[in-house]
N, C-alpha and C positions, 0 to 999 in steps of 0.2 A: 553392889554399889548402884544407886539411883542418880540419873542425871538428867536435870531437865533443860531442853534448847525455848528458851523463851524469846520467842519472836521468831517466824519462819519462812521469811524470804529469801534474800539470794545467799546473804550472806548467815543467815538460820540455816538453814538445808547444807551451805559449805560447815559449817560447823558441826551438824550431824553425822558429817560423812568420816569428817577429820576425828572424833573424837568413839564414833566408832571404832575406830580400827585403832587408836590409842588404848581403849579399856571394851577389847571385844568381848568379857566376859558379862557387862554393866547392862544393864536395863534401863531407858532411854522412854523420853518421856517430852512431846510436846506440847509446847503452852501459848498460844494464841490469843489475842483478839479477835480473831475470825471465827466460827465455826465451824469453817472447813477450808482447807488448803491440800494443795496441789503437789505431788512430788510424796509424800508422805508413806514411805516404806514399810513393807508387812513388817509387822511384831512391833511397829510404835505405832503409841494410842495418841490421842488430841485432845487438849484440854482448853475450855475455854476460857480466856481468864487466867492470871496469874495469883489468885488465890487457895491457899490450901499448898501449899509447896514448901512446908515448913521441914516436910521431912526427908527433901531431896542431900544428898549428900553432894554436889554441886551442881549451882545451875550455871549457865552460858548465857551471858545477855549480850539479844543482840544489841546493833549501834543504838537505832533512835527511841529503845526500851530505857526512860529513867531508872536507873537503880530503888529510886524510892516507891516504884510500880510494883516489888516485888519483896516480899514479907515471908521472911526465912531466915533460918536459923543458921541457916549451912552458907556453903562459898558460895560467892556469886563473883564467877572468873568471865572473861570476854575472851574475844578471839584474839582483838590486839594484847589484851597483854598474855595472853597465849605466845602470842607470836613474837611480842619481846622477848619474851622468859628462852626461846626456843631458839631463835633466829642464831646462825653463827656468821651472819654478815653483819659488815657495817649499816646501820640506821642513819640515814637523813630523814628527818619528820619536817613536813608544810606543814601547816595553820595557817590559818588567817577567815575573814569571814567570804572574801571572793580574792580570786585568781590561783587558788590551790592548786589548780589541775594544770593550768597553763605554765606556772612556776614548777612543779613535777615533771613536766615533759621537758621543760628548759632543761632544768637540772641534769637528766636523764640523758636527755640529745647530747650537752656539752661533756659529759663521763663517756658517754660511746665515742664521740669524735675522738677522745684520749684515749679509746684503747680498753677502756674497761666492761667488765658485763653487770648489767643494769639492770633488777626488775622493778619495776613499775607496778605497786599494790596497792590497795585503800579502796575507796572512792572512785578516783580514776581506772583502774586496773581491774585485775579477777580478787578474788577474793581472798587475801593475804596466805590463809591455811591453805587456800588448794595448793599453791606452788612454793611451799617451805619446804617439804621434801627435795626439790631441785636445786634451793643454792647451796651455794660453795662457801668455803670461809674467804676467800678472797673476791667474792662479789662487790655490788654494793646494791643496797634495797632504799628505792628511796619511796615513799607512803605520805599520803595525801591522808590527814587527819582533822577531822570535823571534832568541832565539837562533842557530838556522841560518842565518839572513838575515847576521845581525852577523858569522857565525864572522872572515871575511876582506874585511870591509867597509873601503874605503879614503878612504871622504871621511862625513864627519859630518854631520846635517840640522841648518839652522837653528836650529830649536826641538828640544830631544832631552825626552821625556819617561821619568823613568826609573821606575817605580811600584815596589811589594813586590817584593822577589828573595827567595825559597829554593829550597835545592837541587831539580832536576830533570831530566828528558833524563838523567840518569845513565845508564843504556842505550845511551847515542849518543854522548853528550861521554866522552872519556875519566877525569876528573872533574869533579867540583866548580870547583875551580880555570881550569878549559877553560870549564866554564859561565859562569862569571865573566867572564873573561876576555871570553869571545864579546862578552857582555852590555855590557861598557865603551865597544867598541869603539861604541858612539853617540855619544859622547860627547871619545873620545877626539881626534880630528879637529879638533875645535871650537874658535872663537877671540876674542877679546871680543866681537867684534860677534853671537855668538852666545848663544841661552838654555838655560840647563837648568834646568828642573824636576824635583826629586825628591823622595821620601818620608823626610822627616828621622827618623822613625820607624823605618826598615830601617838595620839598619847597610850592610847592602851594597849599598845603593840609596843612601845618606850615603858610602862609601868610593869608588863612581865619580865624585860629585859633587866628592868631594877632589881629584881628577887632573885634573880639566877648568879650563881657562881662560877657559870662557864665563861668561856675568854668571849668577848662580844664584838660583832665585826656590822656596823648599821649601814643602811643605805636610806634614801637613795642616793647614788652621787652622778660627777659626770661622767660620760661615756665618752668614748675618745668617735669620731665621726665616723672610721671604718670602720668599729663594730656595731655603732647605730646604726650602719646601711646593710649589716648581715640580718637584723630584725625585722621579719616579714609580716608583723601583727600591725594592726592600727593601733594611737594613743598613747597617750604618757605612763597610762599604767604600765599597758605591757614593757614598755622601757623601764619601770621601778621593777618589775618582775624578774624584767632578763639582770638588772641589777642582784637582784637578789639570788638569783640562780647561779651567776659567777662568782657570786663569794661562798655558798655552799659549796661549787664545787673547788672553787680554791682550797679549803679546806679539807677536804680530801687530795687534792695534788695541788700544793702549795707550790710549784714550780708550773704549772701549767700555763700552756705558749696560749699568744694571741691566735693563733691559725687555730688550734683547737676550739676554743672560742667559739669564734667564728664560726668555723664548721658547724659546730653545736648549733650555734642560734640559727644559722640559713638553712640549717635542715628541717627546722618546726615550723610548720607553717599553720599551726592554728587546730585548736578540737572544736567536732560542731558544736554547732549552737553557743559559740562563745564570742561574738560580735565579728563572725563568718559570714566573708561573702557571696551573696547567697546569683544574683542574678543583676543584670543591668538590662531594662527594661523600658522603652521609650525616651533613653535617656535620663531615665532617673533608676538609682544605685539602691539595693533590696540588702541590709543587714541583718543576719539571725541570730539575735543575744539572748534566746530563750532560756541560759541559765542565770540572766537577771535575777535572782527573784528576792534584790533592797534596793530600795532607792539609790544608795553609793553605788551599786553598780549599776545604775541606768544613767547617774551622774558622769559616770567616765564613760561610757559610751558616748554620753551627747558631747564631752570635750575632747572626742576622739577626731572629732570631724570640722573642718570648720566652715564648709557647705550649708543652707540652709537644709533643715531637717524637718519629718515628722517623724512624729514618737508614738509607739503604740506601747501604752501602761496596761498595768490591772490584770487581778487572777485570785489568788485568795488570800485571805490575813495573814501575816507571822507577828501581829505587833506592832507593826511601823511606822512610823513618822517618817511623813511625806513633807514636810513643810521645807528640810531641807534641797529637795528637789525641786521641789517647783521654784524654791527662790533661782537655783540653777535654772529653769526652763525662762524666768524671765530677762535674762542676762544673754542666753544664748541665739545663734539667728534661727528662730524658728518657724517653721511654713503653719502647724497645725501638730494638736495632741488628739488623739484616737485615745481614749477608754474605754475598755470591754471588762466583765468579770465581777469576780461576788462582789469586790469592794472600789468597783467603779466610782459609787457615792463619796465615798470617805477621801479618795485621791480627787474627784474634782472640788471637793471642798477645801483641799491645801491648796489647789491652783486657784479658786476663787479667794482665799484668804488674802494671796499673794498676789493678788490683781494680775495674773499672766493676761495678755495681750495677746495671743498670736491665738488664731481659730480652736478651739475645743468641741471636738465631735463624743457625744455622747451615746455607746450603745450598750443594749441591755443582754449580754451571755449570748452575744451574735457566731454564729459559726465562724472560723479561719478566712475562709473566703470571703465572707461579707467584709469583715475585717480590714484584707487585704484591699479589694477591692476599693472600700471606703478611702484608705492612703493613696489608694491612687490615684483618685478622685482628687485628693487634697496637694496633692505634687505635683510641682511641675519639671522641666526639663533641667537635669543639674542640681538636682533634691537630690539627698538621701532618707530613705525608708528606715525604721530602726525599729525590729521589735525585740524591746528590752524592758518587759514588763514589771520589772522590781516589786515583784509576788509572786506566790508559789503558783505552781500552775494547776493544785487537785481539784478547784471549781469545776472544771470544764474537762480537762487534759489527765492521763494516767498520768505522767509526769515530764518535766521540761523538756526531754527528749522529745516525747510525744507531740508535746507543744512547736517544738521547734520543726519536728518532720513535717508538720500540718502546714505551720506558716510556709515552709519550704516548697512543698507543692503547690499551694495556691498560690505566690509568686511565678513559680514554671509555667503557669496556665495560664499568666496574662497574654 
């Protein structure tokens, strides 16, 4: 048996390990972009390129490998649906295009405060297959699913949580439509004994929920005052999120008390870089939203606040249309916009469209620090700082982590 891991990063390398020891007799083969990678164990070879792999008997794509990258005649399995087909826990599935990972911890926090054991997989977490040997049938597994995950997902989770969709991955997905699409697929599978939750708010978060035959339970709605004061995040989002997190886990303990709740939500206080805060510094308040990376979520960052702000955009293309944002930047109270990054030009041309009014500082792939610096420059006492670049960060940055560590520091050194 021939199997090739196409694509070998974190979760490539967890898929080699797991599927070794599944078919230890199989000969193993990977295939890359790069021409050379790290971690790559004796007796597998490297291929570069996903051509020629006609006569694999199945490959393993990873997440952000398009299926249509790869030209073969044999299976082409992934790890999630591996891990469906495998899993003897209950499945809750996020989607959405931001707040996955915040709405996962929610979920997660409020099932532990009730008592239950909770892994935490996907995106957010370790790598689904490393830790499927360890659950139980009475766990529950809840998984943060991106798009890539979804592209060619063949069985739906239990609970599908569907949050805010706008366009993104435009770069990757062939369009919009493909985006979508991917995105359905949670849901699509699904059957009455099944729940969905979604953002009756979004029409395209409302259009998946139309296709699905599961029992559907929408948000956002009201929150009663004392579990708004158990919520330690800023923004309205995060209040549509904790919405959405209590009716997934309602769904699983349909009975489940306000104290747990509670408990749940005051126990999360936030993953970095997700409009975490970071320093207070002369007086003015340093925000790190470096997994921005669309306009909509640099949109709810600015209406998280109602402080005057400066904003620090820009990093590299997915796609997107900026025009909706900047009509936000001209509505809200702001001190000044900082732009840095490949497509600095293209975002000050939606904010010039849009006639924004408040100062526009223009820099050209400035290091973190200048950056920072520059906001400081632009704030005064009782500002908030926000970098929420609603773009990807590989211009300049390994990746929004990276991003966010950098801004992190050089805020600590004013």
């Amino acid at each position: 048996m021939r199997i090739v891991i196409a694509g070998y990063g974190v979760e490539g390398q967890s898929n080699l390990r797991y599927f070794q020891k599944k078919f230890p007799s199989a000969s193993f083969l990977v295939a890359d972009e790069r021409e050379s990678v790290d971690n790559l164990p004796d007796g597998v070879s490297l291929q570069t390129g996903f051509a020629g792999l006609g006569d694999a008997d199945l490959i393993i794509r990873s997440p952000s490998l398009s299926p249509e990258k790869i030209k073969t005649s044999g299976q082409i399995w992934s790890a999630t649906n591996e891990f469906f087909t495998e899993c003897p826990a209950t499945i809750i599935g996020v989607t959405g295009t931001k707040g996955k990972g915040t709405t996962c911890s929610l979920v997660a926090s409020i099932l532990r405060a009730a008592g239950k054991t909770v892994h935490l997989v996907g995106n957010i977490g370790v790598p689904a297959l490393d830790i499927l040997p360890e659950i139980e049938k009475n766990d529950i597994v809840v998984y943060e699913l991106s798009s890539f995950q979804l592209w060619d997902l063949e069985k739906s989770p239990h609970v599908a949580v569907v949050l805010m969709i706008e366009p993104d991955h435009l770069n990757v997905h062939t369009d919009f439509d493909d985006y979508l699409a991917a995105k359905s697929n949670i849901a699509r599978f699904q059957t009455s004994d099944d729940y969905l939750i979604y953002n009756s708010k979004n029409e395209f978060s409302l259009s998946i929920a139309d296709g699905s035959l599961a029992q559907k339970k929408e948000y956002p709605f009201t929150l009663s005052g004392d579990i708004i004061s158990a919520i330690h995040l800023p923004g309205k989002h995060n209040i549509d999120n904790a919405c959405a997190a209590i009716l997934a886990a309602s769904a699983i303990i349909p009975d489940i008390s306000d104290d747990d709740i509670k408990a749940g939500l005051s126990n999360f206080t936030g993953l970095p870089h997700r409009l975490k805060f970071v320093a207070e510094k002369n007086g003015m308040k340093y925000y790190d939203d470096s997994i921005s990376t669309t306009p909509g979520s640099a949109v709810a960052a600015l209406r998280a606040f109602a402080e005057p702000k400066v904003l620090i955009l820009g990093g590299s293309d997915k796609g997107a249309d900026y025009r909706e944002l900047a009509s936000e930047i001209v509505v809200q109270q702001m001190r000044a916009v900082i732009i840095n990054g490949e497509n600095a030009s293209e975002i000050a041309k939606a904010l010039n469209e849009e006639k924004v009014s408040c100062r526009v500082v223009g820099l050209k792939m400035a290091v973190m620090s200048e950056v920072v610096e520059t906001a400081k420059n632009q704030a005064q006492p009782g500002d908030v700082v926000i970098l929420s670049p609603a773009a990807a960060s590989f211009d300049m940055f390994k990746s929004y982590n990276d991003r966010g560590e950098q801004f992190v520091a050089a805020v600590e050194k004013l």
